[in-house]
N, C-alpha and C positions, 0 to 999 in steps of 0.2 A: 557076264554082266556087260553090259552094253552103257559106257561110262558118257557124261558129254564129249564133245569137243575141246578140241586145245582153243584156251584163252586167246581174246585178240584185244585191241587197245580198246580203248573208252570210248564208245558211240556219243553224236550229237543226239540222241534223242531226248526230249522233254520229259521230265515224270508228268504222267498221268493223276490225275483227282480221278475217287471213285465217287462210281455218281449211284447210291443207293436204289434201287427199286421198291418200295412200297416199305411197309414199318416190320422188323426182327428186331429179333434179341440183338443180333450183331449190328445192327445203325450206329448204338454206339460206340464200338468201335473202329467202325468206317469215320465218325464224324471226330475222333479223334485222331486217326488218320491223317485226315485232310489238313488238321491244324498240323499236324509236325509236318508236312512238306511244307506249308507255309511259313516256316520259321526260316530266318535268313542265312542258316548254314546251308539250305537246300534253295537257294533261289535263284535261276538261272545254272542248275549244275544237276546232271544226270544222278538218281540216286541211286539206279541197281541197272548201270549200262550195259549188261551183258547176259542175253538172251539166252546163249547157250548153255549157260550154270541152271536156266531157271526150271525147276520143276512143278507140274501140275500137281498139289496136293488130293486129287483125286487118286492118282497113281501109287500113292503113299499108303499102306496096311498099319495102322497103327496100334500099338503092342501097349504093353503095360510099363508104367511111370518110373523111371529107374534111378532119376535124382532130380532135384528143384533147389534154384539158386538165385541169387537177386536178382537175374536176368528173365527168369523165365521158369519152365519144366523140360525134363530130358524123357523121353520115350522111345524102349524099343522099337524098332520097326521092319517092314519088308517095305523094298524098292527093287523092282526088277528081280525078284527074285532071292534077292541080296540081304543079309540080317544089315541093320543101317541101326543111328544113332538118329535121335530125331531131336534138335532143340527148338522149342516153343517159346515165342514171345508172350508173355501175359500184358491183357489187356492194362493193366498197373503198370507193365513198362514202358512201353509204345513212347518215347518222349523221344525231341528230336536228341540230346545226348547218345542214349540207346540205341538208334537206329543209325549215329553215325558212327558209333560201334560196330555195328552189325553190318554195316557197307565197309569197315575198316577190315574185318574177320573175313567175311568175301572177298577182298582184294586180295589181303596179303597170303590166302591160303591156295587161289586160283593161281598164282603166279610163280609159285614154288617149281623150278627149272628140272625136266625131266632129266636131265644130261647129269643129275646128282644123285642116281639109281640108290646107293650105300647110305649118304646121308638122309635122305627121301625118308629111307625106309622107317626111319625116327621121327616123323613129324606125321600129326594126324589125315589122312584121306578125304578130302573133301570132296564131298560128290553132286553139289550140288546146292541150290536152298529155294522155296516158294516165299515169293517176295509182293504177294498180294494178300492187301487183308479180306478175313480175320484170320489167316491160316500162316503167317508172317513165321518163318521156320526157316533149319538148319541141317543139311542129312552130310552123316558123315558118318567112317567107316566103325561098325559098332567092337569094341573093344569090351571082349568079354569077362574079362576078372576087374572093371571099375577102376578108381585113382588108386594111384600108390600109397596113398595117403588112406584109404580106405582097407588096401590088401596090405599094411602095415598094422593098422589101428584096430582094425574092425573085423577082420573077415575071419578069425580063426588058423590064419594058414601064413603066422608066420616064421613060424619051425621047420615050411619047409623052404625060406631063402636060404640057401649055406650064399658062404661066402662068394663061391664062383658065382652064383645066380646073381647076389647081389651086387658083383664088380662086374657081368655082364650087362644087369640093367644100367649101370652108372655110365657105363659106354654107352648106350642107347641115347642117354641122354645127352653127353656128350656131343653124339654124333647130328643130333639133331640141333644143338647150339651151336654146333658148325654150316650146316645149312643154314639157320636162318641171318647167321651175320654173315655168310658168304653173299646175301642178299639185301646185305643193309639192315636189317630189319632187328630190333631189340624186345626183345615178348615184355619186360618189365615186370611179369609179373609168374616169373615160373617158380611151383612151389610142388611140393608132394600131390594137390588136390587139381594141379593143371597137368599132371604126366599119366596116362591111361597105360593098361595092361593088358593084353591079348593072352589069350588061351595056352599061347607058346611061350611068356614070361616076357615078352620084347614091349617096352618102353616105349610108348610117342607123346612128342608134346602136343600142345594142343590147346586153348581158349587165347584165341590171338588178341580181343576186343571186349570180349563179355563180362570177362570177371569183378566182382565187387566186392569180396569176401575183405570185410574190414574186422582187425581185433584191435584192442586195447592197444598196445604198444607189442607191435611186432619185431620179431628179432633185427628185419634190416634197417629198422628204427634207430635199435639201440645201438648195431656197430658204425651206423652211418653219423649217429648224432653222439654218441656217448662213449664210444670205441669201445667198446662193450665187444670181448670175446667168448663163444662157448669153451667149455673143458674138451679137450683134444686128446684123443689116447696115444700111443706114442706106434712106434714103424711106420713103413714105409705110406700108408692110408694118412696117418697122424702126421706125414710131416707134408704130403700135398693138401691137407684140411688147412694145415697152417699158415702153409703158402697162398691157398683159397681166400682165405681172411684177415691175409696183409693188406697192408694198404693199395689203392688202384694201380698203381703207377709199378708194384712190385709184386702181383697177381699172375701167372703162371696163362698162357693163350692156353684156349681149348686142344689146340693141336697139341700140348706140352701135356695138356692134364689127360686128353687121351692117351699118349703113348705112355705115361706113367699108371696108366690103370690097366694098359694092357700086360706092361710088365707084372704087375703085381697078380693079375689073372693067370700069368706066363707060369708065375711062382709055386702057383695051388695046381698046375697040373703033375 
């Protein structure tokens, strides 16, 4: 597979206005377009600086609709040969909030340091995204068994996590929460429906900017606001959950909480 180029800094170039040719269906979503560059978060400031991520959505095979979320739709796809992840903008979201999302998820997914091979390997493959409308999209590397949240809840098959699989994935995740503050960078929002699953059970994070999934009063609601704890079973899982859900200041680095997950993996062999 024939990947871009390695990232470079931010070009001075201008965004462009599209300038419609005759009347379609999609004018109006060109003409809404043109108002979110015109909003003052975009004025005088590149909005998708970097040529070499961008792909010609003609290039793109587009497959069947695999999930849909406040951001948009998710669609199998081929690129280069490649099974890919396709995220689509819906013309309902195009607003300039969304799209400075969508340059936020670009950024911080292009810049993820090769020299982190191990921890890389937990964080999703971004290969790319078509940054013209009305095809305004996302290609990244397609993770065949869906969210964990999905292969927990939904899919039938969760008889077969034993324990090592599941204290493998918890490393995954881990290791990927190590990447991203190794680079500054806080997700804010990592839950079961933001960690994806490949064919070989390996874990990556992944929706750096997109997500909106709002409920009622979510758990980090209530230990944030209400010190609200869940019931905690007890050994050695049970007393790093615990340590997980103490207060900030007496919370366990990911380096700590890897190397007590791998002991605990150490244990079941």
């Amino acid at each position: 597979m024939s990947l871009p180029s390695s990232p470079h800094g931010y070009s001075s170039q201008t965004v462009e206005r599209v300038k419609p040719s005759g009347y379609s269906a999609k004018d109006e979503l060109v003409t809404t377009w043109n108002k979110v560059l015109e909003s003052p978060m975009f004025q005088n400031k590149p909005l998708l600086p970097y040529d070499e991520w961008n792909i010609d959505f003609s290039e793109i095979t587009v497959g069947t609709r695999v999930g849909i979320g406040f951001f948009g739709e998710v669609f199998r796809g081929v690129w280069n040969g490649t099974d890919v992840a396709i995220k689509v903008f819906l013309e309902k979201d195009l607003t300039a909030e969304n799209m400075e999302d969508f340059c936020n998820e670009i950024s911080i997914l292009r810049y993820f340091p090769v020299d982190l091979p191990i921890l890389l390997f937990s964080i999703i493959l971004f290969l790319g995204a078509c940054t013209k409308p009305p095809r305004l999209s996302m290609l990244t590397e397609y993770m065949e068994m869906g969210s964990l949240y999905y292969l927990i809840h939904l899919s039938g098959q969760k008889k077969k996590l034993s324990w090592r699989r599941r204290l493998k994935m918890m490393c995954d995740i881990c290791r990927g929460l190590m990447c991203i503050h190794r680079m500054k960078i806080v997700h804010r929002d990592l839950k079961s429906t933001n960690c994806l699953v490949n064919k070989h059970w390996t874990v990556k994070i992944y929706d750096f900017g997109l997500s909106r999934i709002m409920v009622t009063k979510p758990v980090v609601y209530a230990v944030a606001n209400e010190g609200s704890r869940l019931e905690i079973s007890e050994g050695p899982l049970g007393r790093l959950i615990s340590d997980c859900w103490a207060e900030a200041h007496e919370r366990p680095s990911c380096e700590e909480i890897l190397s007590r997950l791998l002991d605990c993996e150490y244990s079941l062999c």
